[in-house]
C-alpha positions as CSV (number, residue, x, y, z in Angstrom):
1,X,0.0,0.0,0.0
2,X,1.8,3.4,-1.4
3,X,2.0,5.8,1.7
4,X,2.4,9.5,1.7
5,X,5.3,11.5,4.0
6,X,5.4,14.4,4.8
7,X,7.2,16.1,7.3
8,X,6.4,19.7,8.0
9,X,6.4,23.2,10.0
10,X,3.4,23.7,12.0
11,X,2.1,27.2,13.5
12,X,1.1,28.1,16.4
13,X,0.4,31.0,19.0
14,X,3.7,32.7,18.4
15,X,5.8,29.9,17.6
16,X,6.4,27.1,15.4
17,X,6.4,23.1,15.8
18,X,7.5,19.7,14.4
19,X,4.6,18.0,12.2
20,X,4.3,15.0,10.0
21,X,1.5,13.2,7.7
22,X,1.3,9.5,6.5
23,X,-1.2,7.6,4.9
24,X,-2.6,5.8,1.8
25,X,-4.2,7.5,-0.6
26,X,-7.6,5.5,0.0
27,X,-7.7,6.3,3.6
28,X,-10.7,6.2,5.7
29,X,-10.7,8.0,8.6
30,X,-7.6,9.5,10.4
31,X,-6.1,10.0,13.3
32,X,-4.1,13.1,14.7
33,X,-2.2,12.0,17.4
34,X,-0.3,13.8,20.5
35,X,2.7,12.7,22.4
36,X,3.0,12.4,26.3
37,X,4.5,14.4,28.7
38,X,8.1,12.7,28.7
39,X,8.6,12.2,24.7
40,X,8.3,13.7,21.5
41,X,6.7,13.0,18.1
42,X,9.2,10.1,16.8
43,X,9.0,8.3,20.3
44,X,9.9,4.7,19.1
45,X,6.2,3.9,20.8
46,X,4.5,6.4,18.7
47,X,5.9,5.8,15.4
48,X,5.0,2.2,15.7
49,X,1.4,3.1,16.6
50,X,1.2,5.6,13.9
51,X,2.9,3.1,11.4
52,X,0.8,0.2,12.3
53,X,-2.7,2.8,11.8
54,X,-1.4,3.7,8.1
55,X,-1.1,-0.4,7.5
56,X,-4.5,-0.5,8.5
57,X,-5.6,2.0,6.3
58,X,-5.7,5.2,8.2
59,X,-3.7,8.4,7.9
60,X,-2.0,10.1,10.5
61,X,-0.5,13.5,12.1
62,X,1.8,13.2,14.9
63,X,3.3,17.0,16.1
64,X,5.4,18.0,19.0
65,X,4.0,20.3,21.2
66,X,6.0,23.7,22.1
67,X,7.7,23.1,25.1
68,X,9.1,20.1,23.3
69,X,10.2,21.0,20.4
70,X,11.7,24.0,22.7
71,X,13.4,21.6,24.9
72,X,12.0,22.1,28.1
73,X,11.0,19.1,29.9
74,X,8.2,20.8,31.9
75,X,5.0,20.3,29.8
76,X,2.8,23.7,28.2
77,X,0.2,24.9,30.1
78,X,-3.6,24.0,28.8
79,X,-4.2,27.3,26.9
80,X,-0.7,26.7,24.1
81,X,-1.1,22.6,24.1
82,X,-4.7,23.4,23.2
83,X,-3.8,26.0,20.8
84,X,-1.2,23.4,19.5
85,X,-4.0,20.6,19.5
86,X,-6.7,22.9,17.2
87,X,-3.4,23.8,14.7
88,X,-2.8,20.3,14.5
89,X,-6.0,19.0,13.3
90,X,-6.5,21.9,11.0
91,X,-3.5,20.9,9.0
92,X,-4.9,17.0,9.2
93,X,-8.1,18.4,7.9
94,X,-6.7,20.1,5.4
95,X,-4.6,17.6,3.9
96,X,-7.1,14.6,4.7
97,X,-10.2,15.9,2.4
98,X,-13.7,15.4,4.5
99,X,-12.3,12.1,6.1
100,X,-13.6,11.6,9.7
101,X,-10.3,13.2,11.9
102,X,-9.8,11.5,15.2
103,X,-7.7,13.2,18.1
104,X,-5.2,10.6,20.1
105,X,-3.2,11.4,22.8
106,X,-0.5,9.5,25.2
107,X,-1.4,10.4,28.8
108,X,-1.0,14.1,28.8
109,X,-1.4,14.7,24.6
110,X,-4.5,12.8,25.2
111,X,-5.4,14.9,28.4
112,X,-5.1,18.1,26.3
113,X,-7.0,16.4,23.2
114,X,-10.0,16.4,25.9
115,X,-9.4,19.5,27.0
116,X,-10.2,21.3,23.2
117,X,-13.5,19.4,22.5
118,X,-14.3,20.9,25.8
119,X,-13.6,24.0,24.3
120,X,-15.2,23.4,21.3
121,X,-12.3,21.7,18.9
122,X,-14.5,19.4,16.6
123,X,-13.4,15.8,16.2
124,X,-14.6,12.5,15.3
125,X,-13.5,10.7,19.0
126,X,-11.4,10.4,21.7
127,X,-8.4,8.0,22.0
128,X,-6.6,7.9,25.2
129,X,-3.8,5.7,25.3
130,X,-2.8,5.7,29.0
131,X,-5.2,8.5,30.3
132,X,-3.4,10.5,33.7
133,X,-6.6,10.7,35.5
134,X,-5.2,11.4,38.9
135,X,-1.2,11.8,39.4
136,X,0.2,8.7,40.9
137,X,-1.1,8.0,44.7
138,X,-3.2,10.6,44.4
139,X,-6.5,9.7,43.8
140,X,-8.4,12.2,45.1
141,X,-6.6,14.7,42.9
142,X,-9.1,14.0,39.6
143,X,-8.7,15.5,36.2
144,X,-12.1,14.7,35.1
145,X,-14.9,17.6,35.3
146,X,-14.1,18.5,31.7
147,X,-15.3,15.1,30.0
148,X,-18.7,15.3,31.6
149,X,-21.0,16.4,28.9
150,X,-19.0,15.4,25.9
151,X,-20.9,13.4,23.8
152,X,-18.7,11.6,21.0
153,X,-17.2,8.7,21.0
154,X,-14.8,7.6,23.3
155,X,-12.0,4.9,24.3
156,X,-9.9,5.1,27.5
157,X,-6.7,2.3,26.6
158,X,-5.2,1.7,29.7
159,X,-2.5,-0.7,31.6
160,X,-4.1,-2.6,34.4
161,X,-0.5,-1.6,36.0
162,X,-0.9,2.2,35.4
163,X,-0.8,4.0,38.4
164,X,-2.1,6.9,37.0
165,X,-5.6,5.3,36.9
166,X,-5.8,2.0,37.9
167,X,-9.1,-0.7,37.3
168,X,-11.9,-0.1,39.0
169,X,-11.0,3.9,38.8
170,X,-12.2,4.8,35.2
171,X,-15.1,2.8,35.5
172,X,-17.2,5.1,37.0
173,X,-15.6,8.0,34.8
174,X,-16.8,5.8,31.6
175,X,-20.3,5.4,33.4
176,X,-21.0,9.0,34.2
177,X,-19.4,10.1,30.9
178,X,-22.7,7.7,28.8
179,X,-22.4,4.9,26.9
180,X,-20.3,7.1,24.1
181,X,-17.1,6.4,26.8
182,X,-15.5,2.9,26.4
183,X,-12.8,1.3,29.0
184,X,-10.4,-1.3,27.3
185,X,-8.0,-2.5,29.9
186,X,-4.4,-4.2,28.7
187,X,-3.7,-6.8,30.9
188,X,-0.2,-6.2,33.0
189,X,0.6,-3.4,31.4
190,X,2.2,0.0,32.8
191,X,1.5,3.9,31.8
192,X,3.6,3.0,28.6
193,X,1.6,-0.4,27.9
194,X,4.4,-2.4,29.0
195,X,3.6,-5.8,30.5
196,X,5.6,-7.4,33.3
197,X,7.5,-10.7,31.7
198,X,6.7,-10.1,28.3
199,X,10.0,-7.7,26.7
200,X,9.1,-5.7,23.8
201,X,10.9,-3.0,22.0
202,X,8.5,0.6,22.3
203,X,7.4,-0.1,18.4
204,X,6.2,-3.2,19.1
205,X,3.8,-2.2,21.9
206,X,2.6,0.9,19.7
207,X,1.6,-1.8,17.1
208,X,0.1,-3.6,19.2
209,X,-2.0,-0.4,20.6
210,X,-3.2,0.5,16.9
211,X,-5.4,-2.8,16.6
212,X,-7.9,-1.9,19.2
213,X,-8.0,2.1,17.8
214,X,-8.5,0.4,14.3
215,X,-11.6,-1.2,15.4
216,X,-12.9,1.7,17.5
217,X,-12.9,3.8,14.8
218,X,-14.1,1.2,12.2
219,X,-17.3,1.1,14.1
C-alpha cells in the first residue's frame, strides 16, 4: 500500500512546531495524534502506533508540542497545548479531504486532546492511550470535570498496571461520561503499555495499541 510523507512546520500562538502526515491514498478516517509528557513525536512507541494505523488503512498527524520542540521538559500549560491541539488538526483536515479526523493522545497529549473538544475543537472521537486521570497515589486529585458532557465517541486504553488510573478507577468515569465512553483494559501493562514478563521493543507495543483504535474507529 503506497504511503504519503510528509514532514512539515506547523504554526502556532507565536511559535512554530514539528509536524508530520502519512497515509494511503484511500484512507478512511484519520487520526491526529499527540505525544505524552516525557517524549516527542518520533518516540519509538509512537511511530509504531502511527505506522501500524497507516497499514491499517488510516492516515495520521503526529506534532510536538511547544515546550518540546523548545526543549523544556516541563509540559505547556492548557491554553498553548490546546492551541497546538486545534493547529494540528487543522492541517490534518486540510490535507485529509472530508475524512472523519480522530484526536489521540498518550497520557498528557490525550489529556489536552479532551481539553479542546471541551472548548469546542470538533473531532470525530477520543483515543486515550494511558489517560493521567489522577497523578500517581493521588487519587483524590481527579482530572475529570471537563469530559462530563461530551458526547462523542470515546475509548480510554489503559494498563491494568498504570498507576495513573488503575481498574476499578475509570469505570465510574466511563459510566457518568454515557455509553459514548469505552474502558479497554491491557492486561499487565504500565503507563507505557508495557507488561511485566513479556519484553518488547517501544514499536512493538505501539503496534500492538493501533489494533484496538482500528476497530474503535471502524465502528
Amino acid at each position: 500500500m503506497p504511503l504519503e510523507h510528509e514532514q512539515f512546520t506547523l504554526p502556532t500562538g507565536d511559535t512554530e512546531v514539528t509536524a508530520a502526515f502519512a497515509g494511503p491514498a484511500d484512507a478512511t478516517a484519520a487520526v491526529v495524534v499527540a505525544h505524552g509528557a516525557g517524549a516527542g513525536m518520533d518516540h519509538p512507541f509512537l511511530t509504531g502506533f502511527t505506522d501500524a494505523l497507516n497499514d491499517g488503512g488510516v492516515a495520521t498527524l503526529r506534532f510536538n508540542f511547544p515546550y518540546r520542540e523548545a526543549g523544556r521538559k516541563f509540559p505547556d500549560r492548557p491554553p498553548a497545548a490546546i492551541a497546538a491541539w486545534r493547529a494540528a488538526m487543522e492541517a490534518a483536515a486540510a490535507r485529509t479531504a472530508g475524512l472523519p479526523l480522530w484526536a489521540c493522545g498518550k497520557s498528557f497529549g490525550g489529556r489536552m486532546a479532551s481539553m479542546a473538544v471541551a472548548e469546542g475543537m470538533t473531532a470525530a472521537g477520543l483515543i486515550f492511550l494511558g489517560y493521567p486521570l489522577h497523578p500517581p497515589g493521588k487519587p483524590e486529585k481527579l482530572r475529570d470535570e471537563h469530559l462530563y458532557g461530551l458526547s462523542l465517541p470515546m475509548l480510554f486504553l489503559q494498563g491494568t498496571r498504570d498507576p495513573f488510573a488503575l481498574p476499578g478507577e475509570l469505570e465510574p468515569v466511563a459510566e457518568r461520561i454515557g455509553p459514548n465512553a469505552v474502558v479497554q483494559w491491557i492486561d499487565g501493562g504500565n503507563h507505557s503499555f508495557e507488561v511485566r514478563g513479556n519484553k518488547r521493543a517501544p514499536e512493538v507495543v505501539g503496534a500492538d495499541m493501533a489494533k484496538p483504535v482500528l476497530e474503535f474507529t471502524m465502528t
